[in-house]
mmCIF file of the N, C-alpha and C atoms, coordinates in Angstrom:
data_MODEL
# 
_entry.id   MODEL 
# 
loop_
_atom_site.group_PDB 
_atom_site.id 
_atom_site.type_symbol 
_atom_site.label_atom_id 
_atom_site.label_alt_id 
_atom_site.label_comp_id 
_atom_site.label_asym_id 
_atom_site.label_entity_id 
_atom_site.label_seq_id 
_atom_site.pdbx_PDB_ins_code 
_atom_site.Cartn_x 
_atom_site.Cartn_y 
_atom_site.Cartn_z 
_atom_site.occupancy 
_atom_site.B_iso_or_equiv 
_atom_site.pdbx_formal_charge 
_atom_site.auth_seq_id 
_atom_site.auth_comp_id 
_atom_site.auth_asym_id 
_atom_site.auth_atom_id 
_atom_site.pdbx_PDB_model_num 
ATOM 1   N N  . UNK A 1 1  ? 5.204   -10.038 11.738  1.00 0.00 ? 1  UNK A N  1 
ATOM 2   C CA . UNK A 1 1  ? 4.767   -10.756 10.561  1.00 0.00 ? 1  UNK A CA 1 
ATOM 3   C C  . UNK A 1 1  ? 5.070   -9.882  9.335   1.00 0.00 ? 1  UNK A C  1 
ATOM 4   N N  . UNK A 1 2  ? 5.624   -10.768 8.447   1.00 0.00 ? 2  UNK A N  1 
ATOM 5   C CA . UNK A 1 2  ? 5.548   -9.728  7.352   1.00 0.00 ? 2  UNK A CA 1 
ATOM 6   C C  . UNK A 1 2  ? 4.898   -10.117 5.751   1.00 0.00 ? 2  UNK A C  1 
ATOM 7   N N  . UNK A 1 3  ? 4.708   -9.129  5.234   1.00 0.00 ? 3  UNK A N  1 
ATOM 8   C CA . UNK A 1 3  ? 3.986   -9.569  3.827   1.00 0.00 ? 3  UNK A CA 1 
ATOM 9   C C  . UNK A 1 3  ? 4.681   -9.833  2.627   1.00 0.00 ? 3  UNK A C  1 
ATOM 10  N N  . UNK A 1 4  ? 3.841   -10.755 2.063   1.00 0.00 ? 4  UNK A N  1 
ATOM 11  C CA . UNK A 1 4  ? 4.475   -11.565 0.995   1.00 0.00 ? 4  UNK A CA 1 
ATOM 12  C C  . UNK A 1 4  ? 4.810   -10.408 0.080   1.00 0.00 ? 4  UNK A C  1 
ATOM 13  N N  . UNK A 1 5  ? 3.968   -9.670  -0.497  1.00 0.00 ? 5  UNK A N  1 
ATOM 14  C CA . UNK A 1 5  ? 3.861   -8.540  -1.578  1.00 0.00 ? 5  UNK A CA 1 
ATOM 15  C C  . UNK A 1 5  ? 3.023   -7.407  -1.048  1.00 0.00 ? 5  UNK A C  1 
ATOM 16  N N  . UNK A 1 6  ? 3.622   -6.127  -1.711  1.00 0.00 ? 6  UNK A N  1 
ATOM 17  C CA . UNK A 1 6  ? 2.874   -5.180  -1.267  1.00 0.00 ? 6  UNK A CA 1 
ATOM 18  C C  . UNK A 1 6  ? 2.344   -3.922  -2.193  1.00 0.00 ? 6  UNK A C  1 
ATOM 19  N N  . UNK A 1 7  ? 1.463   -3.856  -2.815  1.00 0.00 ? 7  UNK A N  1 
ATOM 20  C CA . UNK A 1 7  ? 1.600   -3.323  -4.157  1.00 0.00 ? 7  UNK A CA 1 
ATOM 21  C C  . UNK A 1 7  ? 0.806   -1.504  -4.066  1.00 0.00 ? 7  UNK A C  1 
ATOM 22  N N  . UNK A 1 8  ? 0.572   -1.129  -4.225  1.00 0.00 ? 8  UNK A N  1 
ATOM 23  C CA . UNK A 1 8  ? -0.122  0.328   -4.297  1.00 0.00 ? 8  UNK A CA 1 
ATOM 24  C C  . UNK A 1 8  ? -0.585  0.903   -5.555  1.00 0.00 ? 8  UNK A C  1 
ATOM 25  N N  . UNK A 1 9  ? -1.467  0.883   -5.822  1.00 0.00 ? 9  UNK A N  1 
ATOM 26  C CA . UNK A 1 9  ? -1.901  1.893   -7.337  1.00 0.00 ? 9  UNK A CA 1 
ATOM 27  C C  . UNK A 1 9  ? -3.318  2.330   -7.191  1.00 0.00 ? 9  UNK A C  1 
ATOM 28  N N  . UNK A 1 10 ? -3.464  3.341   -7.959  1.00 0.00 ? 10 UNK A N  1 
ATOM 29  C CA . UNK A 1 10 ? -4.214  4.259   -8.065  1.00 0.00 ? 10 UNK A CA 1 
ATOM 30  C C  . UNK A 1 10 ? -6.114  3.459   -8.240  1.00 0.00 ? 10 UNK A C  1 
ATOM 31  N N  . UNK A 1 11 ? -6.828  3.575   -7.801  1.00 0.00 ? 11 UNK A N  1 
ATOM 32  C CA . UNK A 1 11 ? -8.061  3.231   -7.822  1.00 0.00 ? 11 UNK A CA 1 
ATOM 33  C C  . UNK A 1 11 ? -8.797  4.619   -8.281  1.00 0.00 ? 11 UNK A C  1 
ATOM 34  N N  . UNK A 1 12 ? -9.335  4.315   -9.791  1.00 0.00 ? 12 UNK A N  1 
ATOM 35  C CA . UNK A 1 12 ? -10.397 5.744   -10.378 1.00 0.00 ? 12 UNK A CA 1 
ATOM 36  C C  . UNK A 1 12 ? -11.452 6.020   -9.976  1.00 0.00 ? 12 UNK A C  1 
ATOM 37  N N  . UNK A 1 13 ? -12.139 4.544   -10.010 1.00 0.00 ? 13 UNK A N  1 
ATOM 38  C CA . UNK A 1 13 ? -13.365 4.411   -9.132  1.00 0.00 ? 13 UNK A CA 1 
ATOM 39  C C  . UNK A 1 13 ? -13.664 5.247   -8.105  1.00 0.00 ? 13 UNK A C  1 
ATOM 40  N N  . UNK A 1 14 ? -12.696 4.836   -6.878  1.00 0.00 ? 14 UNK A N  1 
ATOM 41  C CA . UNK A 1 14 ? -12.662 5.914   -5.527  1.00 0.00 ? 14 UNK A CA 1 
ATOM 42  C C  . UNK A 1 14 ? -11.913 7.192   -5.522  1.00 0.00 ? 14 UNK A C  1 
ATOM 43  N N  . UNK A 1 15 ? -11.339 7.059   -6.384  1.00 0.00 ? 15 UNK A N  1 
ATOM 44  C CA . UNK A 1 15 ? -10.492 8.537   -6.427  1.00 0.00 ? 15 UNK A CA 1 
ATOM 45  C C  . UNK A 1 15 ? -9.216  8.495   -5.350  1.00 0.00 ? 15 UNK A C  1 
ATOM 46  N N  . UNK A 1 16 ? -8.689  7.333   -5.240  1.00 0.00 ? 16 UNK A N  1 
ATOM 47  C CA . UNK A 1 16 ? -7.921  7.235   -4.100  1.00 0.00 ? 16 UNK A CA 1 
ATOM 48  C C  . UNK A 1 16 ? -6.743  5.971   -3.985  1.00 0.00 ? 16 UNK A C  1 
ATOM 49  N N  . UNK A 1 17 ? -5.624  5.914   -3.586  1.00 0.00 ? 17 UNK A N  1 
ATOM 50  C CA . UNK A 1 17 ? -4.646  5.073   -3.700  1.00 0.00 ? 17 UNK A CA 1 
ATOM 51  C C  . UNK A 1 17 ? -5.416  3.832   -3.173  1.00 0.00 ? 17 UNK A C  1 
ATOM 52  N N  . UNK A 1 18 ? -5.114  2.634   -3.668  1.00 0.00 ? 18 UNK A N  1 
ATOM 53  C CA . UNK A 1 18 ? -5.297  1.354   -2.843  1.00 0.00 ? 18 UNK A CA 1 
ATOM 54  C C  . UNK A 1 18 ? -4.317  0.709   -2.597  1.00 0.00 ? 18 UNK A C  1 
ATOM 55  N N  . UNK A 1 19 ? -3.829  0.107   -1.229  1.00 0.00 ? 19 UNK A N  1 
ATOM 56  C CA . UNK A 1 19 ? -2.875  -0.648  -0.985  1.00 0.00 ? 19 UNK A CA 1 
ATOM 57  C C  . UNK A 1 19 ? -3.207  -2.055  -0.737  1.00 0.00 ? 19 UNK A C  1 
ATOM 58  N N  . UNK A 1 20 ? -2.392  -2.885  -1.890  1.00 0.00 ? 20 UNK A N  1 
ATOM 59  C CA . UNK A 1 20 ? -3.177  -4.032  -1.256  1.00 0.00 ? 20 UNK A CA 1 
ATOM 60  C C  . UNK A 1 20 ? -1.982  -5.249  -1.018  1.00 0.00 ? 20 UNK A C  1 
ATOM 61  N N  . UNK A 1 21 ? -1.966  -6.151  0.351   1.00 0.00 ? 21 UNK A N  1 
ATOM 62  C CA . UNK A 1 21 ? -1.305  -6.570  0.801   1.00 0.00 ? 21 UNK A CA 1 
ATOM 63  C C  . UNK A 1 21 ? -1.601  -7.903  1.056   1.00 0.00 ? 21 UNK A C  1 
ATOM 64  N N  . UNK A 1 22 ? -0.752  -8.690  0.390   1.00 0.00 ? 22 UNK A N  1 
ATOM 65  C CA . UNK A 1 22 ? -0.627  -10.499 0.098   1.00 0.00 ? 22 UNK A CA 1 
ATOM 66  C C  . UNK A 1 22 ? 0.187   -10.872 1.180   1.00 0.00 ? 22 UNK A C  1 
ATOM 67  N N  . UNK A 1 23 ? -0.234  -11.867 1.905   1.00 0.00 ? 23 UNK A N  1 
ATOM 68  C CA . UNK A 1 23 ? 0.109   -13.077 3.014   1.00 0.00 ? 23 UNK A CA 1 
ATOM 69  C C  . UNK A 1 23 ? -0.629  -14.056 2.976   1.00 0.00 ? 23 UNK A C  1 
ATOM 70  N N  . UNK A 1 24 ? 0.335   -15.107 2.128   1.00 0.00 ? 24 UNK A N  1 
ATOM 71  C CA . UNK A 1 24 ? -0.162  -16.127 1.909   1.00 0.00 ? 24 UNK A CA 1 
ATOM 72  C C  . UNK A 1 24 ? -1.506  -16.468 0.426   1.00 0.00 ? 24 UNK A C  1 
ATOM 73  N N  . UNK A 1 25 ? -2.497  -16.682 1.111   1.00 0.00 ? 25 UNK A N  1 
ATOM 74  C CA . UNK A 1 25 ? -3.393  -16.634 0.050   1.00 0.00 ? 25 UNK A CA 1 
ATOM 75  C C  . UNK A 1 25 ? -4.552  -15.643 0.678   1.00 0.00 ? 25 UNK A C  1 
ATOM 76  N N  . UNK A 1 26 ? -4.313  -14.722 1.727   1.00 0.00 ? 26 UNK A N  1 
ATOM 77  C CA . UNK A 1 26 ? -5.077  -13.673 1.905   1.00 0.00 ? 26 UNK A CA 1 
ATOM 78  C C  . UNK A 1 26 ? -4.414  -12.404 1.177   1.00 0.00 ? 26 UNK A C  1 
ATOM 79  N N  . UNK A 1 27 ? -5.528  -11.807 1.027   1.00 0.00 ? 27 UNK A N  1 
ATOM 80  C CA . UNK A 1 27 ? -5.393  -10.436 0.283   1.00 0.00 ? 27 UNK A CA 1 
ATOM 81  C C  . UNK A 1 27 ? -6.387  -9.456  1.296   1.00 0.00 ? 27 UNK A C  1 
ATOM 82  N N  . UNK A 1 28 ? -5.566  -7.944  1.846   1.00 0.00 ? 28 UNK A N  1 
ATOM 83  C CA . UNK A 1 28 ? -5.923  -7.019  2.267   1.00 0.00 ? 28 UNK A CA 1 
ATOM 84  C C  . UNK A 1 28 ? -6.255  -5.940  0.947   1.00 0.00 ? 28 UNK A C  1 
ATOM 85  N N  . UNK A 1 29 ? -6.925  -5.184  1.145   1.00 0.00 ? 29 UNK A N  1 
ATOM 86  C CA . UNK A 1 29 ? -7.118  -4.080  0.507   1.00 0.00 ? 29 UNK A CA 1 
ATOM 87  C C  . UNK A 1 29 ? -7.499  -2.854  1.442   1.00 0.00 ? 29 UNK A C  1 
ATOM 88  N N  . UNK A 1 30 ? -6.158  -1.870  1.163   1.00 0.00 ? 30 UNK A N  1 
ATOM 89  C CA . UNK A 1 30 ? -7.356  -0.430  1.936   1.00 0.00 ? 30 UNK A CA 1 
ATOM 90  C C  . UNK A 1 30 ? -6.665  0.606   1.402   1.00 0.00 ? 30 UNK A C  1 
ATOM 91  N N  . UNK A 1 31 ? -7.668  1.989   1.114   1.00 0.00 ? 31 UNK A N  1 
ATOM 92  C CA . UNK A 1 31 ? -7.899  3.100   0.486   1.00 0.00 ? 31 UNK A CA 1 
ATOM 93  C C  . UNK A 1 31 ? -6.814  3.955   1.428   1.00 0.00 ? 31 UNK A C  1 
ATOM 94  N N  . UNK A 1 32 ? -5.748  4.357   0.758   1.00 0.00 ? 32 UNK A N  1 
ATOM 95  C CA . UNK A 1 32 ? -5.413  5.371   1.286   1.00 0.00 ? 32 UNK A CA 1 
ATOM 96  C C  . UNK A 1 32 ? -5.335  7.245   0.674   1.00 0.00 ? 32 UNK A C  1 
ATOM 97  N N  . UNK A 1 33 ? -5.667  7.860   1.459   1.00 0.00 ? 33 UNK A N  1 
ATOM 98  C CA . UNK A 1 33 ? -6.419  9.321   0.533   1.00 0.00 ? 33 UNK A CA 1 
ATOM 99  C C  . UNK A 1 33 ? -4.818  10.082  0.802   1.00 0.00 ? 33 UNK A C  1 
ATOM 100 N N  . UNK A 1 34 ? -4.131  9.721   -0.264  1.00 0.00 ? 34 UNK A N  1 
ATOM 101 C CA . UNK A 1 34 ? -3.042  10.621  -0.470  1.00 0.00 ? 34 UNK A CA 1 
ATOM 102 C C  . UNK A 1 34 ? -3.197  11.415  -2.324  1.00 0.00 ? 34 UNK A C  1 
ATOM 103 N N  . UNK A 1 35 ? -2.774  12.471  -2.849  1.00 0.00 ? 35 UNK A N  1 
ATOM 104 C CA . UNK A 1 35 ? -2.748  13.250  -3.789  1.00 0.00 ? 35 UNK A CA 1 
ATOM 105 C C  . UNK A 1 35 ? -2.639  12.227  -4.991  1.00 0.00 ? 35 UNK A C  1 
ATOM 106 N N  . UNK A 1 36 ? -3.433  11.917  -6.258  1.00 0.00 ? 36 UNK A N  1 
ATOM 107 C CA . UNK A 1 36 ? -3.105  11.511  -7.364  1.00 0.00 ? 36 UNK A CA 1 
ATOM 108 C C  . UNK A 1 36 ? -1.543  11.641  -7.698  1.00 0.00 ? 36 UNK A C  1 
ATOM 109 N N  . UNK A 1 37 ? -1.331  12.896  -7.667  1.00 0.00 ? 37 UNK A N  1 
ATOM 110 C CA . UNK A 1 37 ? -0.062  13.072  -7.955  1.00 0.00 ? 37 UNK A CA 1 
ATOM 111 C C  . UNK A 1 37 ? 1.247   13.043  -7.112  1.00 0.00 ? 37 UNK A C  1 
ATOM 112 N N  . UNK A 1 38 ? 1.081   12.067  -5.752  1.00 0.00 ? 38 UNK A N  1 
ATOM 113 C CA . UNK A 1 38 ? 1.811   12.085  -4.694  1.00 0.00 ? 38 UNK A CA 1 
ATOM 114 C C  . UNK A 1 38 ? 3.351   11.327  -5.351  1.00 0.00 ? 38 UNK A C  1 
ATOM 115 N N  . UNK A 1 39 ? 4.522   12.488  -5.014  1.00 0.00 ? 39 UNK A N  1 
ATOM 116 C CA . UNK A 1 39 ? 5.299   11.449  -4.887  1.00 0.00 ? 39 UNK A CA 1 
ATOM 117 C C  . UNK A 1 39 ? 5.974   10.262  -4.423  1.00 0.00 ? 39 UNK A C  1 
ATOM 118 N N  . UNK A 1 40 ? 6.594   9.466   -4.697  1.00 0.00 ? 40 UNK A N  1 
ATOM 119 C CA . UNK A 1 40 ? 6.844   8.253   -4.206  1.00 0.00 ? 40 UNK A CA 1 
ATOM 120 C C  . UNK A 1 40 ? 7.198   7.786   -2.935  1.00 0.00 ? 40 UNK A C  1 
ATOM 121 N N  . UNK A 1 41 ? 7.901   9.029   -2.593  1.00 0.00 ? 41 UNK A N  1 
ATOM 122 C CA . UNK A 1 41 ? 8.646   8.890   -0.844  1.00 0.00 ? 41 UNK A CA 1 
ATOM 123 C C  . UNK A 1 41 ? 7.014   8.627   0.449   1.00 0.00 ? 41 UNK A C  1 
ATOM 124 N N  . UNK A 1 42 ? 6.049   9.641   -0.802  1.00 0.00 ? 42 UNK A N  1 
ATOM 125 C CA . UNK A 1 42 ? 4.975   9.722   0.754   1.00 0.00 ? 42 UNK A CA 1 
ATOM 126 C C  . UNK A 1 42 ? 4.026   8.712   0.135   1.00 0.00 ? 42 UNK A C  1 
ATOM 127 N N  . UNK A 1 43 ? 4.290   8.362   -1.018  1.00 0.00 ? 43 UNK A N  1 
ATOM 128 C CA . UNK A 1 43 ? 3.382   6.892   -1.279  1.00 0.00 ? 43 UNK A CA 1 
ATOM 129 C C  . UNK A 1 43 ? 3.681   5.498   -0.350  1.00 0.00 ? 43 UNK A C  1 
ATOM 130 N N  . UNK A 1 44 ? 5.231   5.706   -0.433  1.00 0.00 ? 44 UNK A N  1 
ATOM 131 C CA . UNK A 1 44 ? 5.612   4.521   0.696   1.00 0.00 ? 44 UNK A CA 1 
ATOM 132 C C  . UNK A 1 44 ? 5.535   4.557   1.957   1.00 0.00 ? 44 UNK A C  1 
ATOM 133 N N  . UNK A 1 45 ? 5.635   5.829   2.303   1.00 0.00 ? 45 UNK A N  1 
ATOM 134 C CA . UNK A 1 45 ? 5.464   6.354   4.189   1.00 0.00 ? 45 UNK A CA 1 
ATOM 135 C C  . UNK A 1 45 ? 4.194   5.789   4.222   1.00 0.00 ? 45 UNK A C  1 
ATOM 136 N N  . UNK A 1 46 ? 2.729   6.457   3.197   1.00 0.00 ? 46 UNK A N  1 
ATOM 137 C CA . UNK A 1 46 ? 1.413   5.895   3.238   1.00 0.00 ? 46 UNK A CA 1 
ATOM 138 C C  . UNK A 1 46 ? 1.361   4.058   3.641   1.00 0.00 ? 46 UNK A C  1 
ATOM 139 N N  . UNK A 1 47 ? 2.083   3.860   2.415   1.00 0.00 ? 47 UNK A N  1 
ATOM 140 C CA . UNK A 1 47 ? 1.750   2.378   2.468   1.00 0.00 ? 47 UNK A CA 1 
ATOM 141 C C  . UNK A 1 47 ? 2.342   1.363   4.040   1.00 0.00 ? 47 UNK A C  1 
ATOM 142 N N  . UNK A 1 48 ? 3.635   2.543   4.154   1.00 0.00 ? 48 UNK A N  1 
ATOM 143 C CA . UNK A 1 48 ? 4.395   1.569   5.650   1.00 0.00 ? 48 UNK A CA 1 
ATOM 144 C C  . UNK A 1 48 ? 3.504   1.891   6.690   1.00 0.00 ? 48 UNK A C  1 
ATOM 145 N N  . UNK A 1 49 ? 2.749   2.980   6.976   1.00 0.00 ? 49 UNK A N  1 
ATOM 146 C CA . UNK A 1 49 ? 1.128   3.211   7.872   1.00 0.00 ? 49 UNK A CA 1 
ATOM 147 C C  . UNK A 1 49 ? 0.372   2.416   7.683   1.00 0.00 ? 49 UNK A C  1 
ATOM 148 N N  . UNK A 1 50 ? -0.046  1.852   6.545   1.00 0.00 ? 50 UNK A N  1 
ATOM 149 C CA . UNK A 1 50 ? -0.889  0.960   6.489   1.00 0.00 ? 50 UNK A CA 1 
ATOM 150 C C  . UNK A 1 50 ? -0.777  0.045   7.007   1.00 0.00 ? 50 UNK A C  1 
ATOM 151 N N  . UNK A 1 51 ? 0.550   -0.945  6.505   1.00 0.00 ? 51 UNK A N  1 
ATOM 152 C CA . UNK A 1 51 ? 1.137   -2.340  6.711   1.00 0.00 ? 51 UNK A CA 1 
ATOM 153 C C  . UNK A 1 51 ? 1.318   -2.332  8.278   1.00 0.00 ? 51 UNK A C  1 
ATOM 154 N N  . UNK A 1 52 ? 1.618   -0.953  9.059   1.00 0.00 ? 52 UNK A N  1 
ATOM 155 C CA . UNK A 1 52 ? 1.608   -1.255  10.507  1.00 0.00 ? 52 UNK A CA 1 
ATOM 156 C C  . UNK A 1 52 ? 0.359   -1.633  10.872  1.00 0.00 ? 52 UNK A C  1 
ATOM 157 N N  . UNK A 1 53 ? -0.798  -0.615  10.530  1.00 0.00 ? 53 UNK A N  1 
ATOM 158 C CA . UNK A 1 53 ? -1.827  -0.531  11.379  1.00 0.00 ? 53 UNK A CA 1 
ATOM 159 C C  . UNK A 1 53 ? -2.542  -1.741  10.822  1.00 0.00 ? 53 UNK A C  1 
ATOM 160 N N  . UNK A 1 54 ? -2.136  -3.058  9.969   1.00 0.00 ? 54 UNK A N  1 
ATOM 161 C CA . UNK A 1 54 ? -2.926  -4.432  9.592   1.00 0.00 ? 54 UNK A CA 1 
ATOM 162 C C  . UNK A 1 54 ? -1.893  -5.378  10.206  1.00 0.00 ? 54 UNK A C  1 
ATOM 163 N N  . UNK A 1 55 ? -1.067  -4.566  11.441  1.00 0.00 ? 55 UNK A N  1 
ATOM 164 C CA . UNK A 1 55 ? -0.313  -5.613  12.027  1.00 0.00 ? 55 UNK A CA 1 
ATOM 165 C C  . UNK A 1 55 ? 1.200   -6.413  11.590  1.00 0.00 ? 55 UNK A C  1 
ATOM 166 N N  . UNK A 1 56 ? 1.576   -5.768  10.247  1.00 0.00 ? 56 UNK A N  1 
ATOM 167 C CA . UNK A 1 56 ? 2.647   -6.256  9.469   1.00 0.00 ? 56 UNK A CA 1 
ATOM 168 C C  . UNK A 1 56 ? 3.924   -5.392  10.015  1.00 0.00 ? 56 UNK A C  1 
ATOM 169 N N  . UNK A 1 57 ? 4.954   -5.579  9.486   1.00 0.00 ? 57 UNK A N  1 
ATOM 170 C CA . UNK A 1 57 ? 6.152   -4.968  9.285   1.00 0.00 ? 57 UNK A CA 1 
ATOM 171 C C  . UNK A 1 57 ? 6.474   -4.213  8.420   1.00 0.00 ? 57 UNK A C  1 
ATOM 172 N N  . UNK A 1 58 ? 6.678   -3.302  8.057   1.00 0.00 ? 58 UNK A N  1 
ATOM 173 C CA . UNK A 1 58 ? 6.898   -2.541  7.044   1.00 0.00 ? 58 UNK A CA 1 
ATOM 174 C C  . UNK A 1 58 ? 8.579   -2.531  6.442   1.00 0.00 ? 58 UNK A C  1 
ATOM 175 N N  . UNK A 1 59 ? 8.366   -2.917  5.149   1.00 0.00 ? 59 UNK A N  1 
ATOM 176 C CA . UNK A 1 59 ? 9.971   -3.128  4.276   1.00 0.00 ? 59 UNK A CA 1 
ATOM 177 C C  . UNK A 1 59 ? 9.650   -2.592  3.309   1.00 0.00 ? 59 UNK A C  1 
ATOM 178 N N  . UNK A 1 60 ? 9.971   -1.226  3.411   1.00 0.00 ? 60 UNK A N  1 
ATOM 179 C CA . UNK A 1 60 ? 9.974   0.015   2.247   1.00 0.00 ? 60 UNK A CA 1 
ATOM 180 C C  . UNK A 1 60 ? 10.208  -0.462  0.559   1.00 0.00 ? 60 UNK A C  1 
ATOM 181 N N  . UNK A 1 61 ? 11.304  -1.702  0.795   1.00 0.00 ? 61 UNK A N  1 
ATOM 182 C CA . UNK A 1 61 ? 11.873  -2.063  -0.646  1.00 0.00 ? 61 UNK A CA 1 
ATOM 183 C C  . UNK A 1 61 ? 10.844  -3.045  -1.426  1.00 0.00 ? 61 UNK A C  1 
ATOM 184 N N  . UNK A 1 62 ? 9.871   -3.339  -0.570  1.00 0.00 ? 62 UNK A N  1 
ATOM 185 C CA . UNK A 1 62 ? 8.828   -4.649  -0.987  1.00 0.00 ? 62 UNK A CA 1 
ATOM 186 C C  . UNK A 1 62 ? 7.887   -3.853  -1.205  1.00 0.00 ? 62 UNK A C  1 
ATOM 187 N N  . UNK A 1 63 ? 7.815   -2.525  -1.313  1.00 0.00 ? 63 UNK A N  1 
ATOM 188 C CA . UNK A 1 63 ? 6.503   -2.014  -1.953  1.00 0.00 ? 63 UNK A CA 1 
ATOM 189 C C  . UNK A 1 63 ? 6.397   -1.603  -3.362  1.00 0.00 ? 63 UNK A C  1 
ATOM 190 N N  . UNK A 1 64 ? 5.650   -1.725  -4.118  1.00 0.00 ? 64 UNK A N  1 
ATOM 191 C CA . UNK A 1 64 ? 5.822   -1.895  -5.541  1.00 0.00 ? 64 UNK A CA 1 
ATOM 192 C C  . UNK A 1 64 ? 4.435   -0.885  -5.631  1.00 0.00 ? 64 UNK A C  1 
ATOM 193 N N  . UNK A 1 65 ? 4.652   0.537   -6.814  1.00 0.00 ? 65 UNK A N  1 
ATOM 194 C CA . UNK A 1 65 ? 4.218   1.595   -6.840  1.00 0.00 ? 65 UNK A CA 1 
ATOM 195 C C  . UNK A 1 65 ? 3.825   1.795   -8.233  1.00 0.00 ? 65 UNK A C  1 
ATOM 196 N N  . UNK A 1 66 ? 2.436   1.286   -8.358  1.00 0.00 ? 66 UNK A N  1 
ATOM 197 C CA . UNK A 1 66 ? 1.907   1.027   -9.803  1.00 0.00 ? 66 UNK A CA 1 
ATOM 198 C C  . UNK A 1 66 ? 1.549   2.468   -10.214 1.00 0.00 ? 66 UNK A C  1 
ATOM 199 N N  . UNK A 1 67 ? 1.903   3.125   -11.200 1.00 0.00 ? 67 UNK A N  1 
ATOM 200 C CA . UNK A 1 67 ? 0.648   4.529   -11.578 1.00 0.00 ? 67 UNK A CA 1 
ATOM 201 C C  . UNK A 1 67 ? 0.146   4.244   -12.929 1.00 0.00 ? 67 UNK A C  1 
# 
């Protein structure tokens, strides 16, 4: 299965990346604890961990990396 959109940006609140992932008219959200200042390569490795472990496919180019 794969996701419609996949977006990542910074949450201040928690102090911690949020990835949040659209299929359909559901929306996932989950915290991933990588460095404020992480670069982009391990923002997307983060986010393609995520998208596995909620059962998706991971397509590196569909992730969109808000800061």
């Amino acid at each position: 299965m794969r996701a419609d959109r996949v977006e990542m940006s910074w949450d201040a609140a928690e102090s911690s990346w949020l990835v949040r992932i659209e299929s359909g008219e559901e929306v996932i959200r989950r915290h991933c604890h990588a460095a404020k200042d992480a670069d982009e390569a391990s923002l997307r490795s983060a986010a393609q961990k995520t998208l596995q472990n909620e059962g998706y496919e991971p397509e590196p180019a569909q992730i969109l990396i808000r800061r």
